[in-house]
N, C-alpha and C positions, 0 to 999 in steps of 0.2 A: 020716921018722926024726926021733927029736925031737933038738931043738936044747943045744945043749951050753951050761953057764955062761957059758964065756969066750965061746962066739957069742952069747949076750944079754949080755954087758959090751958088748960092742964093738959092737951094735947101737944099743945105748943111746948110746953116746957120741956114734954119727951122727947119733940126732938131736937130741943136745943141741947139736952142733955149727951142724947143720942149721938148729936157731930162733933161734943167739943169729945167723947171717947173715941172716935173714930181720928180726928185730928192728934188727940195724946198718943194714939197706938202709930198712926204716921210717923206722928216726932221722932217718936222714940227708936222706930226700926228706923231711921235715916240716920240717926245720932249713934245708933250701935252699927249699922252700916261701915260712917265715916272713921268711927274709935276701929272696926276693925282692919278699915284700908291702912291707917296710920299706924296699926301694927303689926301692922305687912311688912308696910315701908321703911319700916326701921331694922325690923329684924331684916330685911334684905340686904338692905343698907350696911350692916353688923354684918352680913356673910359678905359683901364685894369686896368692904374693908380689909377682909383676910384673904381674898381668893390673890393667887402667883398669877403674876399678865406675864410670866415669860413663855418662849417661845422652844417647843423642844427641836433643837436641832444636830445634826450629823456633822463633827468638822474632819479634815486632812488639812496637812504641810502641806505646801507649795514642792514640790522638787521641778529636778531638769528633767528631759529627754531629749535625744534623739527623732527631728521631724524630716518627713522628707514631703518636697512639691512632687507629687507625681500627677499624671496627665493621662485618662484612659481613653483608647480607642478601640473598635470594631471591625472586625477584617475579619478576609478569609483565607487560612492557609492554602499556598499555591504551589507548586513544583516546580524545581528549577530548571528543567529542562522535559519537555515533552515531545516524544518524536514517533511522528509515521511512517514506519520503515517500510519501502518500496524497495521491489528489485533493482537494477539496472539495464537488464537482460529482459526479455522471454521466452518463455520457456512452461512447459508442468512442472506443478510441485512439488516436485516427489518426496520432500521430509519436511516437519514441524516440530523437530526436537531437539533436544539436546542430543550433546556424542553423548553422555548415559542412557540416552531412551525416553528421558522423562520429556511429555511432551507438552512442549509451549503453549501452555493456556494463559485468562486471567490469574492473575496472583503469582507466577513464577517469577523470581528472583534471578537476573541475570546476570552477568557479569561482560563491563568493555571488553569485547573482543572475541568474548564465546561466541562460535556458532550455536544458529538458532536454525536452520534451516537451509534446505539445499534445491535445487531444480535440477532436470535429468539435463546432463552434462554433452551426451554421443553426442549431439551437434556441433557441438563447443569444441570437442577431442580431437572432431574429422578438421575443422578447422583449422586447432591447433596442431596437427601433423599438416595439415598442406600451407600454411603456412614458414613453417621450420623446412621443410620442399625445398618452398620457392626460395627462401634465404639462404638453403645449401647452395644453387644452381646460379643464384646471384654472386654469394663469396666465390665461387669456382671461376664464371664469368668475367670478375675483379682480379683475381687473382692471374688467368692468360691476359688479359688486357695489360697488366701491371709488367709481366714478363716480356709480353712485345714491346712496351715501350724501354726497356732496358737492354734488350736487344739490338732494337733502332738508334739507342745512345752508342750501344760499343759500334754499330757499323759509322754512325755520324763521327766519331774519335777514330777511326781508321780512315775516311773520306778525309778529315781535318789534317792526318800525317801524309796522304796521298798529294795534299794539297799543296803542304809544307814542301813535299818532295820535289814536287812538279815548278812550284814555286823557285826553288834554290836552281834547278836545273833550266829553269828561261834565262833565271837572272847569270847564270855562267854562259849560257851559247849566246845573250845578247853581249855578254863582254867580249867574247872570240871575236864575233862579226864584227864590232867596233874596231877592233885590233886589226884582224884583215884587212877592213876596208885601210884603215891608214898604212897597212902596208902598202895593196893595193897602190893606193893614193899617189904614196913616195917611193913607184918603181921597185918597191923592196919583198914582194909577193906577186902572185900570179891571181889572175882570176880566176883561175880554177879553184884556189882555195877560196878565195869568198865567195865565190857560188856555194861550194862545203859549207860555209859557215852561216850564210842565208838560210840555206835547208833545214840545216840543223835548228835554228832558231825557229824557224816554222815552225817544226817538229813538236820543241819544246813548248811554244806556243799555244796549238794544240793540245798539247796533252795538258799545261795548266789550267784552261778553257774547260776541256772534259772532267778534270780534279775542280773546278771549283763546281761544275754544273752537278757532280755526284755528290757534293757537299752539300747545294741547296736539294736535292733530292730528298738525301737521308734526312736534311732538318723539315721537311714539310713531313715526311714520315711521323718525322718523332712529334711535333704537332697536332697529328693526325694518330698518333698514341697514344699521346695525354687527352686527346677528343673522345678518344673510349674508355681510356678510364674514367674519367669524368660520369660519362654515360653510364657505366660499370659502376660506378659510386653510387649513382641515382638510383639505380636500380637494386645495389644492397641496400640503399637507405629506405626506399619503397618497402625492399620484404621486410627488411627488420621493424621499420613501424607497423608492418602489416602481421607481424609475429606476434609483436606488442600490443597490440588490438584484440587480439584470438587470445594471446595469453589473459589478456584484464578480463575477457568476456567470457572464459573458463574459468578464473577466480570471481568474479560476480553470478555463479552459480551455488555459490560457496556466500549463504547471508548470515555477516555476523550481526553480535548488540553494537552498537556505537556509542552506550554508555554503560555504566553500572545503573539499575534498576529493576524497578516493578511491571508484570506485561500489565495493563491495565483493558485492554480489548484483543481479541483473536480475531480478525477479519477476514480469513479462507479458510478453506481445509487442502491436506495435502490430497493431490491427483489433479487438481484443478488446475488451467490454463490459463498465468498473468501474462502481463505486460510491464513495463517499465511503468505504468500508470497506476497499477493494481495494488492497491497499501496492503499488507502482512498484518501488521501486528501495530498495535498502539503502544508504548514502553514511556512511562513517566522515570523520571528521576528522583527520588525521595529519600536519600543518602541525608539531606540538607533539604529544608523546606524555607518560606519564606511568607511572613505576611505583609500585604502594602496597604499603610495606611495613610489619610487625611491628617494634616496638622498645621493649623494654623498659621498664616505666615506671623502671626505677632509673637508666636511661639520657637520661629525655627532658628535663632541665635544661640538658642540654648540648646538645641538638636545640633551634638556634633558626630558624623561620622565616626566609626571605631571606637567611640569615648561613650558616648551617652547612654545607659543600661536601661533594659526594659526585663518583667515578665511576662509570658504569655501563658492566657489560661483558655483550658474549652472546655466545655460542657463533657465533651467526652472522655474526659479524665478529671473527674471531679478530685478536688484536694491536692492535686499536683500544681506546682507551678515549674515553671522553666524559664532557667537564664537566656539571655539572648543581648544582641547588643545592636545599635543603628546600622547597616551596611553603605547604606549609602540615600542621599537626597536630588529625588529627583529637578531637574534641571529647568522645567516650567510649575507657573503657581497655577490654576483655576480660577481664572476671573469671575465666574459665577458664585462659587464657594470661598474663592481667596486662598485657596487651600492649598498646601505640597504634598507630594503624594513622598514615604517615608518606608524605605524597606529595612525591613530585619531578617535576618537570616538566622534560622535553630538546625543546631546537629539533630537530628533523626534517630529516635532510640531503634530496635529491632527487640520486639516482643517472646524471647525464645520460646515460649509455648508452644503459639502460634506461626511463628517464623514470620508476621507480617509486622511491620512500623506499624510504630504507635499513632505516627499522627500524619494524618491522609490530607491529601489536595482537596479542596469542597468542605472540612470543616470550619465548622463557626469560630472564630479567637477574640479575645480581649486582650489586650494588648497596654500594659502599665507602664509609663514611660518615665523614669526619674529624670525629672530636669534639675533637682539641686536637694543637695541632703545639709543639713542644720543640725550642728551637734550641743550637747550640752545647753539648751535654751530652757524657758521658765517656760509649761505648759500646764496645761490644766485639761480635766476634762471637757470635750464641747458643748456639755448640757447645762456648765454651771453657770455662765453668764447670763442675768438677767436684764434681758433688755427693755430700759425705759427712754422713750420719744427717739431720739440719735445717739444715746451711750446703753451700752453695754456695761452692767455693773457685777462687781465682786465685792459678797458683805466678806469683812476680814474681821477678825474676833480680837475683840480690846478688852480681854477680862471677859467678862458676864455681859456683855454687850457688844454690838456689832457695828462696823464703819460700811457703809456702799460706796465703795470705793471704784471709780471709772477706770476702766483697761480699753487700753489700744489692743486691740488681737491682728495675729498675722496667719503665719500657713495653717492649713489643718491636714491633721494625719491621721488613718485611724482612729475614728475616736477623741483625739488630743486637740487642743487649737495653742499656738506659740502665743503668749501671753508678751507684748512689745515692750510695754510702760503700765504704771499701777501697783504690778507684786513684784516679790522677791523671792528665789528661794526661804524658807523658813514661816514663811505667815500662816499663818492660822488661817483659813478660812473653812464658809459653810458648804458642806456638800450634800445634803440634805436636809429639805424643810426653809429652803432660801427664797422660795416664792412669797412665803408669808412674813418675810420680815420688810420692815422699812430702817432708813437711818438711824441707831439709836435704840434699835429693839433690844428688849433683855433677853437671851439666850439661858437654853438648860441643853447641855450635853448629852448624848446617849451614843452608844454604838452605833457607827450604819449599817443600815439593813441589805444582808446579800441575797443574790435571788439562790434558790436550790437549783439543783438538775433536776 
């Protein structure tokens, strides 16, 4: 049935009624909405009012210390001396030990000059007795050489006074015959007597002639004396070096150590047949061991021989450190590295338990080098600086508030860094809780917190 006017008046009015209650109920939840945002906001506003914007933070003084530049490096402990002991001789082996018995292996401890071993000798002995022989039979040979020729001197000093004799005896008969003949001459002798004194002068003549000719005799003798001893010298100087030869090669049967050390290798056994070629035994030195390490050249002014101190550490002594000091710089850099190669040298404990040194050739080492120690300097911890763009800042406490105050820093030490410029003994600053502050922040004090074990 359709609907009548007045039923669409009155329809109409329901739902005008209908949206202005729907719109009132709208109003009203947006206007209770907004009264309660705005009593949010005030009570919030009423608690900022009161809330502390400070910052809890941890302070320390400022004090000194003691820093030092040190320098670490990597190396390997070496031995100062390592030797392959070979005989000199050939010969079998016939010992491997000590004169107690104990026999030369890895790990025995020797001492410069103890025998270590021996080779069977009889070769050496037959030697050295025909040797010491031939040197009797040469002194014996030098010895009649030596006596002929002093022999041949007294008969040459009897031929010399023979000569003397014969000599003084021409020179009187040549004066007689002078004399005769001027008798002769001036009718005042006879020729008979200077016929006499012609004779006689002959005579004398003669026998001068035969005195000088037994003179040149005995001196080519004695010439031909000193020509055997000579020869007789040769030949004791032959056996006696030939004595001396047999002697050295019967004391080279006889192997001592040639240092104080450790055997490190055993390379034969005794019975065996060496050579002069044949190595014995390996024997390191470890009295004194040595690390070489790399150190920059821009570094090595301040590396002085005898002076510069280092420690060394290894893994295979944890918690020890050891003195030690530069020995010396070696004499080329490394053009690839630029590098100098820097030795140290450490005394060598001996472990009495064990009876073996503590610290062996082939270990790993660290090697700390003080290049300069800093006393009494302003230092700070190295975690306190915080660093903004190119400074490095420390907030320092002004009251209840904080300055970021710039520091120049220098060496670091454990831990420490030398504070240049900025602080002073005495300031105040923050040691914890400084990340969170800026210039100007209000600070609240508390303990700082340690860590436990």
């Amino acid at each position: 049935m359709p609907e009548t006017p007045t039923q669409l008046k009155t329809g109409k009015f329901s739902l005008g009624v209908t949206l202005l209650l729907v719109a009132a109920i709208i109003g009203g939840a947006g206007y209770g909405a907004k009264w309660y945002s705005d009593r949010q906001r005030e009570q919030s506003k009423n608690v900022q009012g009161k809330r502390d914007d400070s910052v809890t933070v941890s302070t320390a003084t400022v004090t000194t210390a003691n820093l030092k530049t040190v320098l670490t490096f990597n190396g390997d402990i070496e031995a100062m001396q390592t030797v392959q002991l070979q005989p000199k001789v050939a010969g079998r082996l016939l010992k491997l030990e000590l004169e107690d018995g104990t026999p030369v292996e890895e790990g025995v401890v020797v001492q410069q000059g103890q025998l270590i071993a021996q080779l069977d000798d009889r070769e050496y002995v037959a030697q050295l007795d025909s040797a010491k022989a031939h040197l009797a039979s040469a002194e014996a040979a030098r010895a009649v050489a030596k006596a002929g020729l002093e022999e041949e001197k007294a008969k040459y000093s009897s031929n010399l006074a023979a000569t003397e004799s014969a000599q003084a005896n021409y020179e009187d008969k040549e004066r007689e015959q002078k004399r005769m003949a001027g008798l002769v001459a001036g009718n005042a002798g006879t020729q008979q007597s200077l016929d006499q004194a012609n004779t006689a002068l002959a005579q004398a003549k003669a026998q001068l002639d035969q005195a000088k000719a037994d003179e040149a005799g005995a001196l080519a003798k004695i010439t031909s004396a000193e020509a055997a001893i000579q020869q007789s010298e040769a030949t004791y100087a032959q056996a006696q070096a030939a004595l001396e030869t047999a002697e050295l090669n019967f004391a080279e049967t006889r192997i001592y150590s040639p240092l104080r050390g450790v055997v490190s290798a055993k390379l034969v056994d005794p019975g065996v047949m060496i050579s002069s070629a044949t190595p014995i035994v390996t024997i390191v030195s470890m009295a004194t061991v040595k690390v070489v390490v790399a150190v920059p050249v821009n570094h090595l002014s301040r590396v002085i021989p005898g002076k510069t101190h280092a420690t060394l550490t290894t893994p295979a002594l944890p918690g020890r450190e050891i003195d030690c000091v530069v020995e010396k710089i070696y004499p080329t850099v490394d053009t690839v590295t630029r590098t100098a190669q820097v030795e140290f040298r450490v005394k060598n404990e001996m472990d009495e338990a064990s009876k073996t040194f503590l610290l062996r050739p082939g270990m790993y080492a660290t090697v700390a080098v003080l290049l300069e120690e800093r006393n009494d300097v302003v230092a700070i911890d190295l975690s306190l600086p915080v660093r903004n763009l190119d400074k490095s800042l420390v907030f320092v406490c002004q009251g209840d508030t904080v300055e970021a105050v710039p520091v120049k820093l220098g060496t670091t030490f454990r831990g420490l860094v030398e504070v240049l410029e900025g602080l002073k003994p005495g300031d105040e600053i923050v040691v914890q809780g400084q990340h969170r502050l800026t210039n100007g922040s209000k600070i609240r004090r508390v303990q700082p917190e340690t860590s436990g074990n």
